[in-house]
SETORNU-482958 format. One record per residue: residue number from 1; x, y negated, z negated of N, C-alpha, C in turn. Coordinates in steps of 0.1 Angstrom, whole numbers, padded with zeros to 4 digits, m for minus. Layout:
PT num   n.u   n.v   n.w  ca.u  ca.v  ca.w   c.u   c.v   c.w
PT NUM     X     Y     Z     X     Y     Z     X     Y     Z
...
This chain:
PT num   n.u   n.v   n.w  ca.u  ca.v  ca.w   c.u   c.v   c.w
PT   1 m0180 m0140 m0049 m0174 m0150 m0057 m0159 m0152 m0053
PT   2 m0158 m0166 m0049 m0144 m0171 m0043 m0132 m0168 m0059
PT   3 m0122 m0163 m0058 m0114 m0165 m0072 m0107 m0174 m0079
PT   4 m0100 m0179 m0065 m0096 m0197 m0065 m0101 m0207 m0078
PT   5 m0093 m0210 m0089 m0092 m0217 m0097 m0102 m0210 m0104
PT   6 m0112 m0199 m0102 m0118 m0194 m0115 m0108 m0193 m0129
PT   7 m0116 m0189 m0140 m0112 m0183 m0152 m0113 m0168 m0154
PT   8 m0105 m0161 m0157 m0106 m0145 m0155 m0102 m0141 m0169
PT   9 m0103 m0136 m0177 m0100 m0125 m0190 m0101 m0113 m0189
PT  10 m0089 m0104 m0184 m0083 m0094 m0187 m0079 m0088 m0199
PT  11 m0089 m0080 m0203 m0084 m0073 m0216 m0079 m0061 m0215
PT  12 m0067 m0051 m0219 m0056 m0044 m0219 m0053 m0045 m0205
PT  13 m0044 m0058 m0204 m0039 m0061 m0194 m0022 m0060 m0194
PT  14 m0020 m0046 m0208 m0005 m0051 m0202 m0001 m0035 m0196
PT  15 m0010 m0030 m0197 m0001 m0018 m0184 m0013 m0010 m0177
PT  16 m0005  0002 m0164 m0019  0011 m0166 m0029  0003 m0150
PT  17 m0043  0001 m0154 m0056 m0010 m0144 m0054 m0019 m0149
PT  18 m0052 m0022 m0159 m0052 m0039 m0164 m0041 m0047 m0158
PT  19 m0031 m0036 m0158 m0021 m0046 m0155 m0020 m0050 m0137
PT  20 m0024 m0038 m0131 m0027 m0033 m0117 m0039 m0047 m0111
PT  21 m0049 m0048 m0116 m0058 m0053 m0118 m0052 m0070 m0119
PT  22 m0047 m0076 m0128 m0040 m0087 m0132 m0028 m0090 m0121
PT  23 m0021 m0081 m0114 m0013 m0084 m0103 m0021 m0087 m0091
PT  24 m0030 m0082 m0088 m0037 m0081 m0076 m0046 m0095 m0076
PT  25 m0052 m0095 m0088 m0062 m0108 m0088 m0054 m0121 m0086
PT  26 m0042 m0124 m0093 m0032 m0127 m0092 m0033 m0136 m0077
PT  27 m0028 m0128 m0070 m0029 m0135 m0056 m0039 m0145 m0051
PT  28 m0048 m0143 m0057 m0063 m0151 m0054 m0059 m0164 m0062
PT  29 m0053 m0165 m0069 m0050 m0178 m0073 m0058 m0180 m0087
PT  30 m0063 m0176 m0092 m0074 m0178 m0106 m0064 m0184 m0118
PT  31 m0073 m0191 m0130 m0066 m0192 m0142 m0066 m0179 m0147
PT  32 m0057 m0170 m0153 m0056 m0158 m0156 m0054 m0159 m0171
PT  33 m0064 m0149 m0180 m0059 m0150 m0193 m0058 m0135 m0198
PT  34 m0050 m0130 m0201 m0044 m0115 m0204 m0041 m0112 m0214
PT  35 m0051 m0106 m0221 m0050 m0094 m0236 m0049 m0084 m0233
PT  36 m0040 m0080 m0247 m0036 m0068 m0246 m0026 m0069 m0264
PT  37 m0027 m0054 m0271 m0022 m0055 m0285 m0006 m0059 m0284
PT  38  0002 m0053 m0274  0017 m0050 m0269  0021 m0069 m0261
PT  39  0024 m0076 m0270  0033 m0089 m0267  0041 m0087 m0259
PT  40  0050 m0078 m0258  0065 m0080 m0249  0058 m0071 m0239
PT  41  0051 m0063 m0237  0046 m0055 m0224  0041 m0069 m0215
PT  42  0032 m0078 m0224  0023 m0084 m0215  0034 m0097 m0206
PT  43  0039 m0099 m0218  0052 m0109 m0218  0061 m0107 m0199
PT  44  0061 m0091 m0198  0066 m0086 m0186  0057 m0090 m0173
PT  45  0042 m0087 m0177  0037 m0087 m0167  0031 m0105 m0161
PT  46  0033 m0110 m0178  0033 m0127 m0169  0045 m0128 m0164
PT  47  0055 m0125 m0167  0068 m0128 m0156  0066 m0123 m0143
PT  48  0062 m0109 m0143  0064 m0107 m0129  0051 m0113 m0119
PT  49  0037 m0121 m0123  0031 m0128 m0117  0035 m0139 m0112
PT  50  0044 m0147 m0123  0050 m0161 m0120  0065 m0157 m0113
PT  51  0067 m0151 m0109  0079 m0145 m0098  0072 m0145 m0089
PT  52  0057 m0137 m0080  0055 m0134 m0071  0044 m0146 m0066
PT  53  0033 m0150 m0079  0026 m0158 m0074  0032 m0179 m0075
PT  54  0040 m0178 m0085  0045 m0192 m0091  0034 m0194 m0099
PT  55  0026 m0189 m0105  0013 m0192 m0113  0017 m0186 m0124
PT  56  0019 m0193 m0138  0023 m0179 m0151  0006 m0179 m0158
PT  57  0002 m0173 m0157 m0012 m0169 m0165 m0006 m0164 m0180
PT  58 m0021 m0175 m0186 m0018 m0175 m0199 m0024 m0159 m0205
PT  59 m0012 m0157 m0218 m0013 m0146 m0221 m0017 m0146 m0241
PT  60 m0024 m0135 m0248 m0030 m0134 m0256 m0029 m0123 m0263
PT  61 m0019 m0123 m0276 m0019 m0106 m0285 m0032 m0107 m0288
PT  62 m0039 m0095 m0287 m0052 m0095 m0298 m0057 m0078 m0295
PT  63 m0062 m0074 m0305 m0067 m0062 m0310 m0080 m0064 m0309
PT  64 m0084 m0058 m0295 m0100 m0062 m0295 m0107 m0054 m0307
PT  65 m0104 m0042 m0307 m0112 m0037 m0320 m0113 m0046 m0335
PT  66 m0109 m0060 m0335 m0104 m0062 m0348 m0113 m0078 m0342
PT  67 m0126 m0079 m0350 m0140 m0088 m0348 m0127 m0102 m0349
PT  68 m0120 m0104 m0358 m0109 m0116 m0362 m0100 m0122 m0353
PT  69 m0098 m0110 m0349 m0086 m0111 m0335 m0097 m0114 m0327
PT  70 m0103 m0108 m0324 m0114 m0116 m0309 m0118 m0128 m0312
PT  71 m0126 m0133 m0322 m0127 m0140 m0324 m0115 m0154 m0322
PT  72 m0104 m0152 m0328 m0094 m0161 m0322 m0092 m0164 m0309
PT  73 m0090 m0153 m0302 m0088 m0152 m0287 m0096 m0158 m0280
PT  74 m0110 m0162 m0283 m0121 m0167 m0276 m0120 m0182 m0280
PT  75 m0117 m0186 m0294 m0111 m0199 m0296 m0100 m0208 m0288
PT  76 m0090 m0197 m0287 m0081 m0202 m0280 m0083 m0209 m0263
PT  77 m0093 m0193 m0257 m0099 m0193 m0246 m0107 m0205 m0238
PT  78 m0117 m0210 m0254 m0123 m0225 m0255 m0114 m0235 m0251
PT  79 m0103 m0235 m0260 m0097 m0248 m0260 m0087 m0251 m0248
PT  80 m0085 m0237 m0242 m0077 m0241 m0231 m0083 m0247 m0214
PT  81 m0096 m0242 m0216 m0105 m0238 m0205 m0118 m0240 m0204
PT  82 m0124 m0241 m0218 m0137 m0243 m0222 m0148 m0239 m0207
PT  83 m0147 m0226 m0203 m0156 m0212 m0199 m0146 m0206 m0195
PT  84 m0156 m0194 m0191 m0147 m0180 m0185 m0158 m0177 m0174
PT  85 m0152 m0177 m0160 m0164 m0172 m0148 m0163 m0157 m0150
PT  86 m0150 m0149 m0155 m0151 m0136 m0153 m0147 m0123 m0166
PT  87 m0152 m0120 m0170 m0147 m0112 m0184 m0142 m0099 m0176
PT  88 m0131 m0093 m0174 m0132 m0077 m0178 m0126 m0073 m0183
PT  89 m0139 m0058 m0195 m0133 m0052 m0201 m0126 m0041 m0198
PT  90 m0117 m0043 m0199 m0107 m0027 m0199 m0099 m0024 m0206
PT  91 m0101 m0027 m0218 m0093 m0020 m0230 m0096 m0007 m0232
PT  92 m0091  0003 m0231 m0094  0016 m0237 m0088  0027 m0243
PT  93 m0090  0039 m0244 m0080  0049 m0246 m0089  0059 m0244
PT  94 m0082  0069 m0243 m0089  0085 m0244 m0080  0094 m0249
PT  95 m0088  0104 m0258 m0075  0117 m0263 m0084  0131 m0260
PT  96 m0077  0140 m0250 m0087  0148 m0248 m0084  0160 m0253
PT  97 m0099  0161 m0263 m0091  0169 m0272 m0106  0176 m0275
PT  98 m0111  0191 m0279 m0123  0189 m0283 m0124  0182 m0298
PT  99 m0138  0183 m0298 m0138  0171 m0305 m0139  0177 m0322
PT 100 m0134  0197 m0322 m0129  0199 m0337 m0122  0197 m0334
PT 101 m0112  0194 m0329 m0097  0190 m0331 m0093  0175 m0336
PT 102 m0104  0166 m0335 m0104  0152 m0335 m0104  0150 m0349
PT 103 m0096  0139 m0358 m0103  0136 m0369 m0111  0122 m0367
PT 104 m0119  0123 m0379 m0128  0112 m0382 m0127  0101 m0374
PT 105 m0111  0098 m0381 m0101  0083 m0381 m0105  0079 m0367
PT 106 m0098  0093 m0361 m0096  0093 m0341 m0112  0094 m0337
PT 107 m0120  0097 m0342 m0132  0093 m0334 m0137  0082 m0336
PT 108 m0138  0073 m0341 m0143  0058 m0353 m0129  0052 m0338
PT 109 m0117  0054 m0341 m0109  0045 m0332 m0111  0046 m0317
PT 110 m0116  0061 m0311 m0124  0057 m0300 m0132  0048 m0295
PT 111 m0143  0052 m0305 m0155  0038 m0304 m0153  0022 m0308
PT 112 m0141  0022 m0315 m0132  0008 m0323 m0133  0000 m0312
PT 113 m0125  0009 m0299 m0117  0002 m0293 m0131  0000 m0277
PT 114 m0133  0018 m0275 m0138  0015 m0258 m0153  0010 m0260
PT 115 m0161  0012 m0271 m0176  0003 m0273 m0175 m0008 m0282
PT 116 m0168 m0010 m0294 m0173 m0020 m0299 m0158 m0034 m0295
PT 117 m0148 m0029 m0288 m0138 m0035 m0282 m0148 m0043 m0272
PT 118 m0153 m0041 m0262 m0160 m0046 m0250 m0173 m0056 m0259
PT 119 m0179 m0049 m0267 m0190 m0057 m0276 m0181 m0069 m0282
PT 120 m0172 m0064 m0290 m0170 m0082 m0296 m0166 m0087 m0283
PT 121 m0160 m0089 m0278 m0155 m0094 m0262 m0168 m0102 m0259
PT 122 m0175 m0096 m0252 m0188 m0098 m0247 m0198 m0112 m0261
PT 123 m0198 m0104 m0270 m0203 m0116 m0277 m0196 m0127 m0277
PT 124 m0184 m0127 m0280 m0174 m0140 m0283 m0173 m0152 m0274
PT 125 m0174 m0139 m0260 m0175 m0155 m0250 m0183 m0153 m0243
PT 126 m0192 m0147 m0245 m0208 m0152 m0239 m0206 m0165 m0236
PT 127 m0212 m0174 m0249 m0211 m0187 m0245 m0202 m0196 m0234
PT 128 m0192 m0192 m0236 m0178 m0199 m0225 m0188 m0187 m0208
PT 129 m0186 m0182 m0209 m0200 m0171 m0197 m0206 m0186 m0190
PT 130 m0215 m0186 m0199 m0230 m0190 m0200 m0228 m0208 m0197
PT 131 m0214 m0211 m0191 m0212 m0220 m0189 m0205 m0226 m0177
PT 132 m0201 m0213 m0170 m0205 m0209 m0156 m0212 m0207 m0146
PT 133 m0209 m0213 m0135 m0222 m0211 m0127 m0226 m0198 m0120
PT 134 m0215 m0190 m0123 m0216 m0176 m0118 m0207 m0167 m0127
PT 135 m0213 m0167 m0139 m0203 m0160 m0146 m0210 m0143 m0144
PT 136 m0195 m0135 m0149 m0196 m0121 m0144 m0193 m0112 m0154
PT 137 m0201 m0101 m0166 m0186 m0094 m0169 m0192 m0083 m0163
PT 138 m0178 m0076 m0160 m0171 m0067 m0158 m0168 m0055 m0169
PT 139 m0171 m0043 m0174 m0170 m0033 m0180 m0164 m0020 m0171
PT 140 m0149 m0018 m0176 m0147 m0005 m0173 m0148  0008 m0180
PT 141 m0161  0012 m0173 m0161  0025 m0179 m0156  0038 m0178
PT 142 m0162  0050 m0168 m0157  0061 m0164 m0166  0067 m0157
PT 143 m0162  0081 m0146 m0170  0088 m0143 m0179  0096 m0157
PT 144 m0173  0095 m0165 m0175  0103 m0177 m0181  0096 m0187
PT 145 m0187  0079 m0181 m0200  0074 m0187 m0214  0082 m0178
PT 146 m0213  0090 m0168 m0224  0096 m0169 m0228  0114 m0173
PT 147 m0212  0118 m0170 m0213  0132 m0170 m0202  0138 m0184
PT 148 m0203  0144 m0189 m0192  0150 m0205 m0189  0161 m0194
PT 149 m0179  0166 m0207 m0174  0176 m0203 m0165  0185 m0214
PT 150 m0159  0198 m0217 m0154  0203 m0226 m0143  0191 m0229
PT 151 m0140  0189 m0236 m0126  0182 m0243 m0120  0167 m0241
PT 152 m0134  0162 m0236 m0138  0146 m0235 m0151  0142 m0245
PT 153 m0157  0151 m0248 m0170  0144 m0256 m0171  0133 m0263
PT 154 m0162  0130 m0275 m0160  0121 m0280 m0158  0108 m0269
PT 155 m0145  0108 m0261 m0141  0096 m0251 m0158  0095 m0238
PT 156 m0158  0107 m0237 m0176  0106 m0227 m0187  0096 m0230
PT 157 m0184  0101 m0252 m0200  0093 m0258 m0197  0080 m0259
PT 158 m0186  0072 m0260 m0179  0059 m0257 m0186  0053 m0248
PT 159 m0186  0060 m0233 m0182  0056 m0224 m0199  0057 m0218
PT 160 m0205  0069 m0222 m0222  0070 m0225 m0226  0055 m0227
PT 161 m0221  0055 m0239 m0227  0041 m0248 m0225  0029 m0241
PT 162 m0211  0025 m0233 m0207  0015 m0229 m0217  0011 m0213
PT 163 m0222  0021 m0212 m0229  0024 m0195 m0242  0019 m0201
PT 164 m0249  0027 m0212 m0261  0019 m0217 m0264  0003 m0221
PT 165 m0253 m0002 m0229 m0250 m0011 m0233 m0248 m0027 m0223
PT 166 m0244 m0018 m0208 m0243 m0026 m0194 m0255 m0029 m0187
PT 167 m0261 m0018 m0188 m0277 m0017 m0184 m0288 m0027 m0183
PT 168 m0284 m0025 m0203 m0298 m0035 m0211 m0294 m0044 m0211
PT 169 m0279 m0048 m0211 m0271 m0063 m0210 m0277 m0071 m0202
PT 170 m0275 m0066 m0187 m0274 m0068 m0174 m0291 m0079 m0176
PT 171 m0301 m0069 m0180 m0315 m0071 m0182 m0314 m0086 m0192
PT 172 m0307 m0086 m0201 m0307 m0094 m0211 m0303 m0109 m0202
PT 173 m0295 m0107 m0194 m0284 m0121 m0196 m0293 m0121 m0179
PT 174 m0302 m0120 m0175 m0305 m0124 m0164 m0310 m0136 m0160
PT 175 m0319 m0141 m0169 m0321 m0158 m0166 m0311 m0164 m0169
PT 176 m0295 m0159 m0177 m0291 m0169 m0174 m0281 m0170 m0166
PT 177 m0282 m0159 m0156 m0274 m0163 m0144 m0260 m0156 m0146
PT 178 m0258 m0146 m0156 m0245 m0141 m0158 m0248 m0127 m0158
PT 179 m0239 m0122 m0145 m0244 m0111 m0142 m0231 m0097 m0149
PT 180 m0233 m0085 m0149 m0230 m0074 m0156 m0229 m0063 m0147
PT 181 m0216 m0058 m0147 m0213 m0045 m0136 m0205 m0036 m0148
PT 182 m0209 m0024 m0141 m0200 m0010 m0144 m0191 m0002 m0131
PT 183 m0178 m0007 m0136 m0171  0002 m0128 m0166  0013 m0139
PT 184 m0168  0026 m0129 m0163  0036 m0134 m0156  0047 m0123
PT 185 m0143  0044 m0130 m0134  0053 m0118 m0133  0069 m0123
PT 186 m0126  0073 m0118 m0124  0087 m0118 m0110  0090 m0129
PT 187 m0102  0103 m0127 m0088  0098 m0132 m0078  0087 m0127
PT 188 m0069  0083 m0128 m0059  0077 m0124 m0044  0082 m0132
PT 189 m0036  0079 m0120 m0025  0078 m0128 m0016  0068 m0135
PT 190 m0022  0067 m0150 m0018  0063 m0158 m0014  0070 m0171
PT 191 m0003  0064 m0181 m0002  0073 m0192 m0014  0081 m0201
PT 192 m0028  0073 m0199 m0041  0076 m0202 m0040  0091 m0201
PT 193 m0042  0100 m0189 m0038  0112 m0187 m0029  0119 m0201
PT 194 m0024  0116 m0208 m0011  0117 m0217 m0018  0124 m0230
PT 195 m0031  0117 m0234 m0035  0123 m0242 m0047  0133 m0248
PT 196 m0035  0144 m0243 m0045  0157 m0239 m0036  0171 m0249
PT 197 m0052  0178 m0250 m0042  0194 m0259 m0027  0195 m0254
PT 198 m0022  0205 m0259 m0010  0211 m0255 m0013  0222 m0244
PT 199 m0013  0225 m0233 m0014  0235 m0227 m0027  0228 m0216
PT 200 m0033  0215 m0221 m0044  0213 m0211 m0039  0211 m0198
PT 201 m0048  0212 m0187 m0041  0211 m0171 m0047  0197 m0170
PT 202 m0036  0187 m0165 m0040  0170 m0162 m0048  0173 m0152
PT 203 m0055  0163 m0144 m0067  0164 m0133 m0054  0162 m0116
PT 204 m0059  0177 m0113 m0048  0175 m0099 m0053  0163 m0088
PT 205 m0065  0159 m0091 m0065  0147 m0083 m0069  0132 m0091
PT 206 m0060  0123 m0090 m0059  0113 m0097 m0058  0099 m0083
PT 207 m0062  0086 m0089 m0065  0076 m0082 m0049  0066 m0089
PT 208 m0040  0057 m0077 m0034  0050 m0082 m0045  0038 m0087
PT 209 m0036  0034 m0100 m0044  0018 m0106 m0047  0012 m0095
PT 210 m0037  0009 m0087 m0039 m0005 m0078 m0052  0000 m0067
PT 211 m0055  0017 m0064 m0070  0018 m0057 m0075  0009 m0067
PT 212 m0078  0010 m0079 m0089  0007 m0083 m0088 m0003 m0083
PT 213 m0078 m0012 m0092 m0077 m0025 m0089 m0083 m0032 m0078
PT 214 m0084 m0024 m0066 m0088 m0032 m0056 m0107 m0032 m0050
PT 215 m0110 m0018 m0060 m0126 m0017 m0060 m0129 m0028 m0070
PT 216 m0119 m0029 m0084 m0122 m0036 m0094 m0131 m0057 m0083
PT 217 m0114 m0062 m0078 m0118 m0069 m0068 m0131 m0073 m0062
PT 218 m0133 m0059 m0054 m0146 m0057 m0043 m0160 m0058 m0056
PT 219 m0160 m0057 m0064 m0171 m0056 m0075 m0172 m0070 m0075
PT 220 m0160 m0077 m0077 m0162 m0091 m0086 m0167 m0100 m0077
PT 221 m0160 m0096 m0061 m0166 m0104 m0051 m0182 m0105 m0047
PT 222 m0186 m0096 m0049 m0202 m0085 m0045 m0211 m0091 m0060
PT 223 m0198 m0094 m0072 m0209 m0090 m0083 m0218 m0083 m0084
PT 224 m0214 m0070 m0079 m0218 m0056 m0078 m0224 m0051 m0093
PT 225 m0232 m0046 m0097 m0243 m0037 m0108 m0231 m0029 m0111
PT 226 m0228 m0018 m0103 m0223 m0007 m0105 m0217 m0001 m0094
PT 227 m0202  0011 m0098 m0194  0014 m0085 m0188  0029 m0091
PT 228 m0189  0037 m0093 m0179  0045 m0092 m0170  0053 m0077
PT 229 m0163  0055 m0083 m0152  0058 m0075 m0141  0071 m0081
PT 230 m0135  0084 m0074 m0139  0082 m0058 m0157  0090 m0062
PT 231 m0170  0082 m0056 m0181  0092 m0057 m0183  0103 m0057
PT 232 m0174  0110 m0051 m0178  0127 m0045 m0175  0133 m0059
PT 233 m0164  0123 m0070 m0160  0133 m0076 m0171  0135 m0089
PT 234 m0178  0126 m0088 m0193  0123 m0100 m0204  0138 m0098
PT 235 m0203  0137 m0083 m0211  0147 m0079 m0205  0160 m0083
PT 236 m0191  0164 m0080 m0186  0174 m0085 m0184  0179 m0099
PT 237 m0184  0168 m0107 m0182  0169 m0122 m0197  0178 m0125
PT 238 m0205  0167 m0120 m0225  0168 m0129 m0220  0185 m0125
PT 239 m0218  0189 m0106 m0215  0207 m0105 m0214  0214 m0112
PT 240 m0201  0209 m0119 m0192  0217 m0129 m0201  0224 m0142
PT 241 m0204  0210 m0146 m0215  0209 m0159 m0227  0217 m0159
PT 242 m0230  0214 m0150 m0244  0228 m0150 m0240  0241 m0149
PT 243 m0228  0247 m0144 m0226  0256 m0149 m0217  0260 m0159
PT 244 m0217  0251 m0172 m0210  0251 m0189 m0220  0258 m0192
């Protein structure tokens, strides 16, 4: 898929892969539309596109967890553009914590944001999708949509869910020509890493956004099923796990 004058929706696009992601695509020239809760973050990142590309991609507060807020966003989406060739979701968060340490609130807001964030998304502009001739979404998940681990379970079963949810999609929306990928990277360094026990050790090997950003890319061009990255370390994780 050429990107040239497409429609793209970036969701948490104001820092982190999103924003990595929204710079890089950027270049290809697309109509760019960028969510994210944080106004003046994203506010930064359309400036520094229309600095480097002269293109200001339109930008969007919205709380994907909040069915109201998406809902608007996809309104807006309509009226400026009426379809979207490219959805991706990458709103998320993680807090790695085991999961007695978690309260209720913080597990309900995991799933708020990284499964049913991507689900309202996904329903809202299906239709604006489904009116492309090659529409795509895009779901970021994790290595840790296939493998848990001590003090991710909660952020794992998310991300579990989000990988099944891509699956039967994919199956779903096939006659009509709108196809469904799962990227799932590894760590990165982003503040993401941040929310972890006191004493926990961050992952000594981490991926810059912009690697990904650039597998993100190679997916959309391929309209690729599925990618993790870097792979070796999927293999090493499942390792790990069999002997928990």
């Amino acid at each position: 898929m050429e990107l040239s004058n497409r429609v793209v929706v970036i969701t948490g696009a104001s820092k982190g892969l999103g924003r990595a992601t929204a710079l890089r695509l950027s270049r290809k020239t697309p109509h760019l539309i960028l969510i994210a809760r944080d106004i003046s973050m994203l506010r930064q990142v359309q400036a520094e596109i229309a600095e480097t590309t002269g293109h200001e991609p339109v930008i969007v507060q919205c709380d994907v967890s909040s069915e109201s807020e998406v809902e608007r966003m996809a309104a807006l989406v309509e009226a400026k553009y009426s379809r979207v060739d490219v959805l991706i979701n990458n709103a998320g968060f993680g807090t790695y914590r085991v999961s007695e340490n978690l309260s209720n609130e913080e597990m309900r807001r995991h799933f708020e944001v990284n499964f049913f964030g991507a689900y309202y998304c996904i329903k809202a502009l299906l239709p604006l999708l489904k009116q492309s001739e090659a529409g795509y979404v895009l779901n970021v998940g994790s290595l840790f949509s296939r493998v848990a681990l001590a003090e991710n379970s909660v952020y794992a079963a998310t991300k579990f869910a989000l990988a099944g949810f891509s699956e039967g999609l994919r199956c779903e929306l096939k006659s009509s020509g709108v196809g469904v990928g799962l990227f799932m990277p590894g760590p990165m360094n982003t503040s993401f890493q941040d929310g972890r026990d006191e004493g926990a050790i961050r992952s000594p090997i981490a991926m810059e956004p912009e690697q990904a950003a650039a597998a993100i890319e190679k997916m959309i061009a391929g309209r690729k099923k599925s990618l993790a990255r870097p792979a070796w370390m999927l293999t090493a994780l499942r390792l790990k796990q069999s002997f928990a």
